[in-house]
C-alpha positions in Angstrom: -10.0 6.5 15.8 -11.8 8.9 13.4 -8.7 11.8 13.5 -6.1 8.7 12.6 -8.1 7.9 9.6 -8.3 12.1 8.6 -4.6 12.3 9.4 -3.6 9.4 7.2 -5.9 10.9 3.9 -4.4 14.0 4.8 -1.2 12.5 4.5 -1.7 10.8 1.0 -2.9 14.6 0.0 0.2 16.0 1.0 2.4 13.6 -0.3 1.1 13.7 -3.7 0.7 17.5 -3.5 5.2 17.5 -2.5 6.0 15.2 -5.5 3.5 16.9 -8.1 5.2 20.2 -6.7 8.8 19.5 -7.4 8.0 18.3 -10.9 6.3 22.0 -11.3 9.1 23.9 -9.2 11.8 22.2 -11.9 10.7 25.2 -14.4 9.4 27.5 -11.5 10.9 29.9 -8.9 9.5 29.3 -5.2 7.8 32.3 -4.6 5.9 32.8 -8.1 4.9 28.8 -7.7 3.3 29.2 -3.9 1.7 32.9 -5.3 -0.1 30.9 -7.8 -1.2 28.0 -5.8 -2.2 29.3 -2.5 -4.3 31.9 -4.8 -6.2 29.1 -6.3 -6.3 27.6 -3.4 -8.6 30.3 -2.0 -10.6 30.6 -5.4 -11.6 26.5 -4.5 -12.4 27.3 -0.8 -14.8 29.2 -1.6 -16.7 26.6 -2.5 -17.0 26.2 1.2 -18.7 29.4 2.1 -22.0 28.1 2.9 -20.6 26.3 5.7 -18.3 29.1 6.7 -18.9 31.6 10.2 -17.5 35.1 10.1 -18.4 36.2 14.1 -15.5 35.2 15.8 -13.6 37.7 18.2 -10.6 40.4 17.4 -8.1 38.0 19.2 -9.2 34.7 17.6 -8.6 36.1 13.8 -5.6 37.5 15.4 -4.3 34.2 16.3 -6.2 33.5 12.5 -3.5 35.8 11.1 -0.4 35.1 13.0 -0.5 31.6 11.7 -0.9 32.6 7.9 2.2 35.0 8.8 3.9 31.8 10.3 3.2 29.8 7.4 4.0 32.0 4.7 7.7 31.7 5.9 7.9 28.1 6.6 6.4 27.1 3.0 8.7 29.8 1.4 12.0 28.1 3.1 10.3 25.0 2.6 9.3 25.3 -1.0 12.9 26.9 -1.6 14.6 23.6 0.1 12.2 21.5 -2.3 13.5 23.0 -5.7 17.2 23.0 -4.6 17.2 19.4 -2.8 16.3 16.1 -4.2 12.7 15.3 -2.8 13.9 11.9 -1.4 16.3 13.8 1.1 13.8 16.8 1.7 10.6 14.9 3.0 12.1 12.6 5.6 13.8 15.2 7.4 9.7 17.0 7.9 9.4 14.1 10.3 11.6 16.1 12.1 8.4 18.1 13.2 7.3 15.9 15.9 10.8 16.7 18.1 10.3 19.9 18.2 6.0 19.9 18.3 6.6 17.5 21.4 8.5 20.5 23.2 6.0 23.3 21.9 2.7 21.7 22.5 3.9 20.3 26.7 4.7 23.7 26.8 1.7 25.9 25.7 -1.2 23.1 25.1 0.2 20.6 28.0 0.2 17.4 26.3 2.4 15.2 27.2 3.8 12.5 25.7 4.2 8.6 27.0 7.8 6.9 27.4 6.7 5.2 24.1 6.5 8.3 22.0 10.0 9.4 23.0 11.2 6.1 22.0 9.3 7.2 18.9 11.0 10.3 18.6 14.7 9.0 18.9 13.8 7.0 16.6 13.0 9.8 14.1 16.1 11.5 15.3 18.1 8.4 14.6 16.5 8.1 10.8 17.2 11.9 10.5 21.0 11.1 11.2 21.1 8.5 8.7 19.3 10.6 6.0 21.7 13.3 6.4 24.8 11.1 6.7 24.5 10.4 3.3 25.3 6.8 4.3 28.6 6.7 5.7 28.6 5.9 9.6 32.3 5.9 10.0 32.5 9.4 10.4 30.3 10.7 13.1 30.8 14.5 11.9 30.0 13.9 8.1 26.2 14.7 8.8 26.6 18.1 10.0 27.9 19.2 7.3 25.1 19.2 4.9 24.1 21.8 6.6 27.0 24.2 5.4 23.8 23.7 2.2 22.0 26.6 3.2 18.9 25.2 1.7 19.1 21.8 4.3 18.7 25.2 6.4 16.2 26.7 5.1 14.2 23.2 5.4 15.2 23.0 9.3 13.8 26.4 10.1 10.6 25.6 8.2 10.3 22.4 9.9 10.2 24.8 13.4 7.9 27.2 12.0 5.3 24.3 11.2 6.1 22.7 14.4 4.6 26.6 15.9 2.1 26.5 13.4 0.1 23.3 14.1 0.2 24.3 18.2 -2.0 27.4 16.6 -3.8 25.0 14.1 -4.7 23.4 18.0 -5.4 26.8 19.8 -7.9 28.7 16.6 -9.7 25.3 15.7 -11.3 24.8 19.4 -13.4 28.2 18.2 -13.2 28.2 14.6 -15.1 25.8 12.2 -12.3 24.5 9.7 -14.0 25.6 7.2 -13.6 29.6 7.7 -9.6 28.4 9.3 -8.6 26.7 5.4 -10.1 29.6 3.5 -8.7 32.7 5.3 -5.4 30.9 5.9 -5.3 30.8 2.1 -6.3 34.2 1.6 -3.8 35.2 4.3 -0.9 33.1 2.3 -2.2 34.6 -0.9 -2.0 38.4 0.0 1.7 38.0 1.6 3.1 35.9 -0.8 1.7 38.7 -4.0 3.4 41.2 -1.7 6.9 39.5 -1.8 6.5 38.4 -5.4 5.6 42.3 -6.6 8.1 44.1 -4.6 11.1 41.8 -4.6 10.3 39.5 -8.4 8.3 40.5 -11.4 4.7 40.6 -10.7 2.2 39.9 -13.2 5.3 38.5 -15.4 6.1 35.8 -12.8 2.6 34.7 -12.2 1.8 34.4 -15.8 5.0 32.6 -15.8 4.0 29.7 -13.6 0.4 29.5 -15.3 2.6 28.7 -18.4 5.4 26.6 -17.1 2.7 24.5 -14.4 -0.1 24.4 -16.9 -3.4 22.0 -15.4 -0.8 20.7 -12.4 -0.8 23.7 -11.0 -4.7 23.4 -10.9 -4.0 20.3 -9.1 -1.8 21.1 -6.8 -3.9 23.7 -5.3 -6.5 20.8 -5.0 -4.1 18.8 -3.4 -3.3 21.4 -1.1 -7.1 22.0 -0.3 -7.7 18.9 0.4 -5.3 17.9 2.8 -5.2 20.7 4.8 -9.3 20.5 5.6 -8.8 17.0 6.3 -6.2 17.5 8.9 -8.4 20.5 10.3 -11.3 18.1 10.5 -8.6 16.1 12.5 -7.5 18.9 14.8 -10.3 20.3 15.3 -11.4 16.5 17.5 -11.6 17.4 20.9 -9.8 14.7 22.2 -7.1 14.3 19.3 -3.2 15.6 20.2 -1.6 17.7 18.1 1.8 16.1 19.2 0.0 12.6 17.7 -1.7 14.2 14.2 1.7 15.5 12.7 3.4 12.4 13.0 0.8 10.3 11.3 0.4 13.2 8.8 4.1 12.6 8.1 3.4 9.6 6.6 3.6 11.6 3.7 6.9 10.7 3.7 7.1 7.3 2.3 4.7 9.3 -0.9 6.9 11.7 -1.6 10.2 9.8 -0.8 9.7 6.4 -3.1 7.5 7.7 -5.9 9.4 11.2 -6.1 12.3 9.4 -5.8 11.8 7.1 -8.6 10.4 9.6 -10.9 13.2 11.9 -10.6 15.9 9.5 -10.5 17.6 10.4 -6.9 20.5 8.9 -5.8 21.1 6.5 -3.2 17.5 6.3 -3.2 17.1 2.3 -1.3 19.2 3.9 1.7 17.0 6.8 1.5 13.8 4.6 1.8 15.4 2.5 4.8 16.3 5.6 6.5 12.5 6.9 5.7 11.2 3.4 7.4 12.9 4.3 10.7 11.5 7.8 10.8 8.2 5.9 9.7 8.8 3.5 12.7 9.5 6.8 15.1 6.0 7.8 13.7 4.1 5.0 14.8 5.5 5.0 18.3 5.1 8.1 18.2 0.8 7.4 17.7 0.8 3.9 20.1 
């Protein structure tokens, strides 16, 4: 199926994009990093203007903007969870998205799902568990408290707002070419984030900051970022594709970001990690059957 194959490049995109990221964010604040990218981001979309369509209705950019607004918080927190975590235990738990995409898209798109796929999902659940168990089954309260971290928060509230974002992703793309959706979601992104970096950071300061610290990669990450998002719009925007199926293959980025971040920043306990990212994997692919 054409929107598997779009998913899965997505997916490679993506994962590269997380593990080029947290080398970058090592030196970088959150904010100042995502001001830079999603700005160059936008420069490279333009590239796409010929193919781009501006005469869409008040209530269709509306739904245009609310998703840049929903986004700009979820990569924030999720960006923020990124430089504080080790990327190994970070990316697994975005797999995480399906449970609660399952939930939002029977509910406003009406998909909904086969015996299979919530196999699939307790399944993610259950490599979630592990992940945040740091290892140690004999003590079935252990997990929860990772999240007295308030960044392994920050990461679970992101994962919810992507979870509403891609059921607007589903909604804006049955009018909007994904051409137009990539490039004003970026300039959306853009515009917030310079607002939050100039009234609560340093501005200019911070942004030249970045440039210095990130260098070429932060050139590339923007690519990155380009490129996986307008290959998962070309996959959304498939009629007959289900949002509640795309985000778990797109999470495939997981096994990217998990064994080469892993290994290239030297994360602990990262063979457990990898076994507990394989479940979620497996959650993912019943998840798809």
């Amino acid at each position: 199926m054409e929107w598997v194959i779009l998913a899965i490049v997505s997916a490679v995109f993506f994962g590269t994009r997380q593990v080029v990221s947290k080398k970058v964010l090592m030196y970088e604040h959150a904010t100042e990093h995502l001001t830079v990218a999603c700005l160059l981001a936008f420069l490279f979309s333009l590239f796409f203007l010929p193919k781009m369509s501006f005469g869409y209705s008040a209530s269709i950019w509306g739904l245009m903007y609310l998703k840049g607004l929903v986004l700009t918080i979820g990569w924030l927190l999720g960006s923020k969870a990124l430089r504080h975590l080790e990327i190994s235990y970070v990316t697994p738990l975005t797999n995480l998205t399906p449970v609660f995409l399952i939930v939002l898209s029977f509910i406003f798109l009406h998909e909904v799902p086969s015996a299979l796929q919530y196999a699939g999902v307790a399944l993610l659940i259950f490599g979630a568990y592990w992940l945040q168990a740091d290892h140690h089954f004999s003590s079935m309260i252990r997990p929860w408290k990772v999240f007295r971290n308030k960044y392994s928060l920050f990461m679970l509230v992101a994962i919810f707002f992507y979870s509403i974002s891609a059921v607007l992703d589903k909604f804006v793309l049955a009018e909007v070419d994904p051409y137009t959706y990539l490039s004003f979601t970026f300039l959306v992104l853009s515009v917030h984030y310079l607002l939050v970096q100039f009234i609560k950071y340093d501005g200019i300061k911070d942004i030249k900051h970045a440039f210095v610290k990130g260098k070429h990669l932060m050139f590339i990450i923007a690519l990155l970022m380009l490129f996986s998002d307008i290959f998962y719009y070309m996959a959304v925007a498939i009629p007959t594709a289900m949002i509640a199926l795309i985000i778990p293959v797109k999470r495939m980025s997981t096994l990217v970001a998990t064994i080469v971040g892993g290994r290239l920043f030297h994360d602990k306990d990262l063979v457990y990690r990898i076994m507990a990212c394989i479940v979620m994997i497996i959650g993912v692919v019943l998840v798809v059957i």
